[in-house]
C-alpha positions in Angstrom: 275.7 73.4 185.7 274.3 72.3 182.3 276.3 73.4 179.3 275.4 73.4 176.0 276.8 73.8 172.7 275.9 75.9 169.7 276.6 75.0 166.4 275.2 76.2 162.8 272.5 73.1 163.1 271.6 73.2 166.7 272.1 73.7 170.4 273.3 70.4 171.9 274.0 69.4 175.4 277.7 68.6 175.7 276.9 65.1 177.6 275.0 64.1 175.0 271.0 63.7 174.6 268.1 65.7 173.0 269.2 69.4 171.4 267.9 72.4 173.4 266.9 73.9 169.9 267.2 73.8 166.4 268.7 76.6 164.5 267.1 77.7 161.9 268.6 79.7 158.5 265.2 82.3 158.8 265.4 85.8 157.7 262.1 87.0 158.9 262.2 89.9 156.8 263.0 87.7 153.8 261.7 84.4 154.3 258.0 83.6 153.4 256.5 82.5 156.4 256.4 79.2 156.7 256.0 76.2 159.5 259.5 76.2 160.6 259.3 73.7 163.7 258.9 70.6 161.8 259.7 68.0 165.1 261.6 70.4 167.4 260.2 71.9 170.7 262.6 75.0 169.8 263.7 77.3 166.8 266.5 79.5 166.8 266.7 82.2 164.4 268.3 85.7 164.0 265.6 88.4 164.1 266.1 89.6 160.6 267.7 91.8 158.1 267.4 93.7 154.8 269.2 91.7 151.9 270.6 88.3 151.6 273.1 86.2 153.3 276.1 88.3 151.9 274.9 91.2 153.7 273.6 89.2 157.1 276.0 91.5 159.2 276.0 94.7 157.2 274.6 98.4 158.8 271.3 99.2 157.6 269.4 101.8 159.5 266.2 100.5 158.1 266.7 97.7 160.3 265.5 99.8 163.3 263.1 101.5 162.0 259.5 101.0 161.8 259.8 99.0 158.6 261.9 96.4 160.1 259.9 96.2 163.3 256.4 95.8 161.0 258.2 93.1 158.9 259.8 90.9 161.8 256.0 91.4 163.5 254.1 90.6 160.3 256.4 87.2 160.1 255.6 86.9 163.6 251.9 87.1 163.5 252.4 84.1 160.7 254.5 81.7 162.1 253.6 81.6 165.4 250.5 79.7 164.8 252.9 76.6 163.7 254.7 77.0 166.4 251.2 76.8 169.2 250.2 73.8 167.1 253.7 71.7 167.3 253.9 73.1 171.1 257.0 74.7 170.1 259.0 77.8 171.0 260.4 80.4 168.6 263.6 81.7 169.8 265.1 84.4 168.6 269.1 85.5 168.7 269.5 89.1 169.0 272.4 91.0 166.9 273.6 94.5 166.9 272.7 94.9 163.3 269.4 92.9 163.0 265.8 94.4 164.1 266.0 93.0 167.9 269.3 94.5 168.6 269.6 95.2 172.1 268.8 94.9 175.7 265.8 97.0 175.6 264.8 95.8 172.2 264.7 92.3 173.9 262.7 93.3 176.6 260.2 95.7 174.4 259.6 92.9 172.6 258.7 90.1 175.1 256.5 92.2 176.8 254.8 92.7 173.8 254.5 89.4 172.4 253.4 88.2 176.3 251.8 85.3 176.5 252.9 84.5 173.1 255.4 80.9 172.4 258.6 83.6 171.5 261.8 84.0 173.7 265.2 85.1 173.7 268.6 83.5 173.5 270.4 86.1 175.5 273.4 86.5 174.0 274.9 89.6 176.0 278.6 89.3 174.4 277.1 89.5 171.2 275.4 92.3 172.2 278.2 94.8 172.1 280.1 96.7 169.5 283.5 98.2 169.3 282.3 101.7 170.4 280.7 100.2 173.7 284.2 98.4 174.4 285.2 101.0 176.7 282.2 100.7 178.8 282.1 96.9 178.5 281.6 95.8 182.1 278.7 98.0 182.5 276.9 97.2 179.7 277.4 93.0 179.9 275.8 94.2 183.6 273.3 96.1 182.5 271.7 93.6 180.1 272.2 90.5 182.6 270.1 92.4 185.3 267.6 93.1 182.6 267.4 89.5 180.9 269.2 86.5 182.4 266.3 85.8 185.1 263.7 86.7 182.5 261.2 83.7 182.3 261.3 84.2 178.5 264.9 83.8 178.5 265.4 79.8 178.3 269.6 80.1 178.2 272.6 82.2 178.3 275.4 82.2 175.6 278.6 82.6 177.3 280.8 84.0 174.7 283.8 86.6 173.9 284.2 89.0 171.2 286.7 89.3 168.6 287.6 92.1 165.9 285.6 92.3 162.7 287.8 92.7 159.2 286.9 95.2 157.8 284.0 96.7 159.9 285.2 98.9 162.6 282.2 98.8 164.8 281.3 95.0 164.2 282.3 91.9 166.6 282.5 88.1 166.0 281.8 85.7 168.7 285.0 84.4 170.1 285.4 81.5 172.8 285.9 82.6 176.2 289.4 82.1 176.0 290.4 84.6 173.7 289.1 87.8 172.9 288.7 91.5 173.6 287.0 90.9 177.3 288.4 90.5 180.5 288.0 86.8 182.4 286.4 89.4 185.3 284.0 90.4 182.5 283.4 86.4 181.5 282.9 86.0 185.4 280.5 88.9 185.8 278.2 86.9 183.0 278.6 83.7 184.3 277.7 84.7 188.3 274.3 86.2 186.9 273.1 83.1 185.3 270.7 81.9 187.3 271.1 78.8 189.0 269.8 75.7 186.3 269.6 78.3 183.3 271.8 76.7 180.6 274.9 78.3 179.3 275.8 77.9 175.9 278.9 77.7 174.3 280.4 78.5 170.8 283.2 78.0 169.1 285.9 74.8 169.6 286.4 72.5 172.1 283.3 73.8 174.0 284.6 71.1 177.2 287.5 72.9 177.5 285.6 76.1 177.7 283.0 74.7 180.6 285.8 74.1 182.5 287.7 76.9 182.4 284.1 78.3 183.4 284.1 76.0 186.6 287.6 77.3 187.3 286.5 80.6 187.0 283.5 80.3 189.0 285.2 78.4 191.7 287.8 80.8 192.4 285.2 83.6 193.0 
């Protein structure tokens, strides 16, 4: 199995070699649009948000509503062009408080952008907020069977979720060993992955993690 690991500058594999992506610092409904892609095959960025940085993770409904949608398309309609040129891909990482910012979000928008060089880093822990805790396992099942196969999905972030100070309903990323899931629920992602689709890792010591993983996966 190929892992990966994601830090603020890029996605890189843990052997060593060429990054699966470069992350970008892109607020599409801030940024001017721009030729992002520079050398990279790949550009990860969130989906966008009102404000600045200080209010990245904040609730705002306008987020979802048609303005957000029209200004993370407008963006869209502008960068892309770069990224045909360079050959590139723009990959997006969807958040429970930015404009793609859930399952069928995801999926709404790949079908409409079809065709198109944009994809999704599937990020199904990140995904969730406090209030879908108690339903956990169905919903980390519901979005794998929706996205993990999807062609336009070119890796899986394997992740857990911690508490958020100060924001009841927010998570933070964890590693997967420590958090507010389950190992079952860490297993349940990792045994939809298909076969060859890289899983990316956050956090510390992202070996340490891949093994654990192996451990998991091999006591199934």
């Amino acid at each position: 199995m190929s892992y990966f690991h994601l830090t603020p500058e890029s996605i890189i594999p843990l052997g060593g070699g060429e990054p699966l992506a470069i992350v970008a610092a892109a607020n599409p409904l801030r940024q001017t649009p721009a030729n992002i892609f520079g050398a990279s095959s790949r550009i990860v960025c969130w989906s966008g948000w009102f404000g600045d940085d200080s209010t990245k993770f904040d609730r705002d409904f306008r987020t979802w509503t048609r303005d957000g949608w029209d200004g993370l398309d407008a963006w869209c309609d502008q960068v892309l062009p770069f990224a045909a040129a360079a050959g590139a891909r723009l990959c997006f990482r969807p958040h429970p408080r930015h404009v793609i910012a859930d399952a069928q979000a995801c999926m709404s928008f790949l079908k409409r952008r079809e065709g198109q060089p944009v994809e999704i880093l599937l990020d199904p822990a990140g995904l969730l907020t406090a209030s879908m805790l108690p339903r956990a396992e169905d919903h980390l099942k519901r979005i794998m069977d929706a996205l993990a196969a999807h062609p336009a999905v070119p890796a899986v972030v394997v992740s857990n979720v911690v508490p958020t100070a100060g924001d009841p309903d927010q998570l933070e990323p964890a590693p997967i060993g420590g958090g507010l899931l389950s190992g079952d629920m860490v297993k349940l992602v990792v045994a939809a992955i298909p076969v060859g689709k890289p899983r990316v890792l956050i956090g510390p010591d992202p070996g340490a993690q891949s093994r654990a993983i192996d451990a998991i996966t091999a006591s199934a």
